[in-house]
Every structure is written in structure tokens, then in C-alpha cells.
C-alpha positions, 0 to 999 in steps of 0.5 A: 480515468473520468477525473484526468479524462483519459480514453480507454484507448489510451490503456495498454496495461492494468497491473493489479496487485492484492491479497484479498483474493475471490477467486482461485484462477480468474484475475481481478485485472479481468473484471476491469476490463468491463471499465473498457466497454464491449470490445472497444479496447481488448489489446491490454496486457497485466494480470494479478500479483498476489503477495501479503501487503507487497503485491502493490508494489509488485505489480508496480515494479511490473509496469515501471519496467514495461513502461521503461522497456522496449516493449513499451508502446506509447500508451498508459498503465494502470496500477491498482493496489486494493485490498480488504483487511478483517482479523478474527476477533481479538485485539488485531480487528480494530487495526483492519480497514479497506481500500485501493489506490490506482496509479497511472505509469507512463515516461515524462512522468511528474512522480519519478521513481528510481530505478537504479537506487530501489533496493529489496529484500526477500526471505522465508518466514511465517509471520503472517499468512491465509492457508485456510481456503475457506476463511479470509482471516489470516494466521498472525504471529505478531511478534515475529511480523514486526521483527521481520519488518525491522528486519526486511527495513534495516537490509533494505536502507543499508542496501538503498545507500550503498546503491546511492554511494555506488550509482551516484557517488553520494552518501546519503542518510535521513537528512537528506530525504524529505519524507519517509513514506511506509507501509503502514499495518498500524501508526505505532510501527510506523514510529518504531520503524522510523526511529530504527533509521537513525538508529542505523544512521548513527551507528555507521558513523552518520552523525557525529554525536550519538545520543547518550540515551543510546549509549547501552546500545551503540555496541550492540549487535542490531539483530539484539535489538528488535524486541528490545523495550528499553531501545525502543523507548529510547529511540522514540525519545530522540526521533520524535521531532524528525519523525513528525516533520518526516513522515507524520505528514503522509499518515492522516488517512491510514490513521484514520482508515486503517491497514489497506494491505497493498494499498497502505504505502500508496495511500501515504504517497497519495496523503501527502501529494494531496496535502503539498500539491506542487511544493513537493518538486524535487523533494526526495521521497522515499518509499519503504514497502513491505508484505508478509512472507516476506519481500520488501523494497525501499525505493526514491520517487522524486516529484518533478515539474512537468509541462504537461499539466494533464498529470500535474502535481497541481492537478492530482492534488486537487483529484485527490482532494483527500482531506475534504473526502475524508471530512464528507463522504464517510458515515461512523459505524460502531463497533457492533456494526463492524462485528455485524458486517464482518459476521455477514461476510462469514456466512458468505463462504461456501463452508459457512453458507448451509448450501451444497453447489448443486442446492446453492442460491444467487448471494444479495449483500444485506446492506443497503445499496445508499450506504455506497457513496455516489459514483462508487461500484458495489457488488450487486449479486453473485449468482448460484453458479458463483459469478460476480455481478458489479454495478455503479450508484448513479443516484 
């Protein structure tokens, strides 16, 4: 809202999507509204979606349809993708990260999404999932997450271009999207992911000449080939030069931050809007989300020239400013420094804390306050009687 200069009053919905949850009942959405002054601008409608790594895209769904509605007023929506991503030790913990994207929604905007193309897939799995209240950690089946990614991916595309070839009359495949931009748990999925598009290209007759390092496979049922080392090695073999013009370019800050959950696909889009500014209009983006569970969907945001240059491309290319935030505003920490905040924020649930509710003490965070960028807010307390006090760091 500082960076595009956007009044409070101008807000008619704040749509937050996350796992990370503090709370049983009360919504993340609520404690924004703090950011909209003392009764100044109460008439905002949104609550929280809560869905592993799809509530983002949830929440997003929610505000594209209001702003696309009868409903619609006028004003803005916010949409805030945020989560905090820990794994228990093991080999799952250095994959884990932090953070939020917020996007603004409005019409005559310069990131058009497709409505009518956007394509989803839904299922019953336990591939990852939180059922232990009193721990973040969650429940992982590795194995069976990548497959249901695979899985939620390959209904998704085939479905997207069948709503291509029913909407528009055009046949779509890889060539003609620009960029690919994924929900990225970790770099290497992304890959197989990728790569498991020309695969699904190929074997629908989209390309005349298929790869002889598929040849074992072309006749095989796609269902068989999921855990499939050999394919897999196969597939990176002939996607690498695609992959690294397509979607290498939007990757760089979940490499270098980790998985953000939610916010992970947003992330990317963000990435690349800040790398290519407005060289990016009329490109096809499509964007693929998936969260645990599982639900997915696969959608076509087209960047497109706009009058107003309050929301620009240009403009939210240098807002971002992605690459020199990442060069400046960041302090390495060790790996024993992870395992040291990790173990403090253990201790901060009720089960860990050695205190009853009728003999439990406010929580202070054990770490310094000028470790928190200038600008940022932090949690300054959360009080005997378990409610969150949040500040800024001005200084």
C-alpha cells in the first residue's frame, strides 16, 4: 500500500491464504485490518483459506471472482499468500523457508488471468498433512507427494488445453507458452515437472518426431511412469534447453529462500515480473499451483500494456526490486542457527511450554529485534491470555 500509494479507503476485500495457522478461529485477515487505522475503513469483506501450499491460489480464486462480479464495488482486493515452512530434523529441513507475496485485484488490470482456460484438479490423498495440534511439523510421505504433484500436473494440462481448444478453437502445447511458472516445494521437482510436459506433448501427437531416448516409454501407460528412474533421466535429457529458457528464469528467489508453501508460485510470478518488467506484455504465462491434500489448478495470466502506469509493469518491476533485495537486505545464518530458532519456537507451544493456562506467562521472542529488517513488522509479545501483539522497526 506505501509502495503504490494506495489509501486504505480504496480496499474493499483482503483475502488471506495460508497453512501456517496461530490460531483455531480467529482469521489472519483480522489482524491486517490493524493496517487500516482505528475505524477508518471497517467495510471490507475476506476471511482466511486454509489449504497446504493451495490456499494462496484459493484465496486468489475468491478475489478475481468478486472483482469480476456483480458484487464488485469499485475498490481494490488485497490477496496475501504467507506461510512459514519447518520440517522436523531430517533430510526435509534445509528445503524449508519463509515468506509472503501480497497481490492487489482489481479490472483493467496489467496481469490478466483467464478465467474461462484455468483448469483444476481435486482428490483425497495423504501425501502431506498437520493432524498434531500442538506441532507445526507435519506428516510427509514423500514419495506419494511427488506422485500426486505428477499426477494433479498431467490432469491439470491435458484438461487446460482441451479448455483452450473448447474456448478459443486453438491447440495449444509447450511452444506456445513463454513461461512456465510452478509451485515450488524444491528446484529439482520443478525440473521433473517441466519435463513431464513434453512428455505429455509428445504422446498426444504435438510434436512430429519423438526423442529416441523415449522411445521404451512412448508406449507406456503415463500412470507407470511417475516413480520411473530411467524416464525421469531420460526426460531431463531432452527438456534441459526448454526448461532453462522457460521456467529457470522465475526460480532464483525460491532457490535461494526455499519452499514458502502458499506463497511459493507467487513468488515466481513475482521473480520474473521483477527480472523482465514490461518486455513481459502479451507473453503467455501459465501458472501451475498445487497444495497437499490435494487440489491444483493450472491457469494463463497474460501481462498486458496498461494506461495506468500507477500499476505498471514498469512500475512493479521496480517495487519489487527483487534481485538487489536479495543481494542487500539478508544476513547468512549457519545451519546450527536454523536448529537453534527452530528449537525456540518449539518450546513456544503449549504442550512444550512447562506452564498451565491458569500459570502461564506473556511469550518475548529470544531474538533481537535489529535482526528484523527496517520497515518490517515482527511479533513483539503474545500475552498470558494468548493474544498477539505486533509492531514495526522504524529504527
Amino acid at each position: 500500500m506505501e509502495k503504490y500509494e494506495i489509501s486504505p479507503l480504496e480496499i474493499g476485500r483482503i483475502e488471506v491464504g495460508t497453512e501456517s495457522l496461530v490460531d483455531k478461529s480467529k482469521s489472519t485477515k483480522t489482524i491486517l485490518m490493524s493496517l487500516f487505522g482505528s475505524g477508518e475503513n471497517t467495510d471490507i469483506d475476506g476471511a482466511t483459506v486454509v489449504n497446504a501450499c493451495y490456499g494462496g491460489t484459493a484465496a486468489l480464486l475468491n478475489a478475481l471472482t468478486w472483482a469480476d462480479s456483480s458484487a464488485w464495488d469499485g475498490r481494490y482486493a488485497i490477496v496475501v499468500a504467507a506461510d512459514i515452512a519447518v520440517y522436523a530434523d531430517g533430510p526435509a529441513r534445509p528445503t524449508g523457508g519463509c515468506g509472503s507475496v501480497a497481490m492487489l485485484i482489481g479490472r483493467n488490470a496489467p496481469l490478466r488471468i483467464d478465467l474461462t482456460t484455468k483448469s483444476t484438479h481435486s482428490s483425497n490423498v495423504w501425501d502431506f498433512f498437520k493432524p498434531i495440534m500442538d506441532s507445526e511439523y507435519p506428516q510427509v510421505n514423500g514419495y506419494l507427494s511427488q506422485t500426486c504433484y505428477l499426477r494433479a500436473l498431467d490432469d491439470c494440462y491435458n484438461r487446460y488445453k482441451a479448455k483452450n481448444l473448447k474456448v478459443y478453437n486453438k491447440s495449444i502445447n509447450l511452444k506456445d507458452i513463454d513461461y512456465f511458472l510452478f509451485h515450488s516445494p524444491y528446484n529439482k521437482l520443478v525440473q521433473k515437472s517441466f519435463a513431464r510436459l513434453i512428455y505429455l506433448d509428445i504422446i498426444q501427437g504435438d510434436r512430429l518426431t519423438a526423442p529416441v531416448e523415449l522411445g521404451p516409454w512412448l508406449n507406456t501407460l503415463p500412470e507407470l511412469t511417475y516413480e520411473d528412474k530411467g524416464f525421469e533421466t531420460a526426460l531431463k535429457s531432452i527438456s534441459t534447453p526448454l526448461y532453462k529458457a522457460k521456467v529457470a528464469p522465475s526460480c532464483e528467489l525460491s532457490r535461494q529462500i526455499g519452499n514458502t508453501y502458499t506463497a511459493s508460485v507467487y513468488m515466481n510470478l513475482a521473480n520474473l515480473i521483477s527480472s523482465y518488467g514490461a518486455s513481459l506484455i502479451d507473453k503467455n504465462l501459465t501458472l501451475f499451483s498445487y497444495g497437499s491434500g490435494a487440489i491444483a489448478t493450472m491457469l494463463c495470466i497474460t501481462p498486458t500494456d496498461v494506461a495506468n502506469s500507477r500499476f505498471s509493469l514498469s512500475k512493479m518491476c521496480s517495487a519489487l526490486n527483487i534481485d538487489e533485495r536479495l543481494a542487500t537486505n539478508r544476513v547468512a545464518c549457519s545451519p546450527v542457527q536454523l536448529t537453534e530458532a527452530l528449537n525456540a519456537r518449539e518450546l513456544t507451544h503449549p504442550s512444550n511450554s512447562g506452564h498451565s493456562n491458569a500459570a502461564r506467562e506473556a511469550f518475548h521472542p529470544v531474538f533481537p529485534v535489529e535482526s528484523v529488517q527496517i520497515g518490517a513488522f515482527y511479533l513483539e509479545e503474545i500475552t498470558k491470555d494468548y493474544e498477539r501483539v505486533y509492531k514495526r522497526r522504524v529504527a
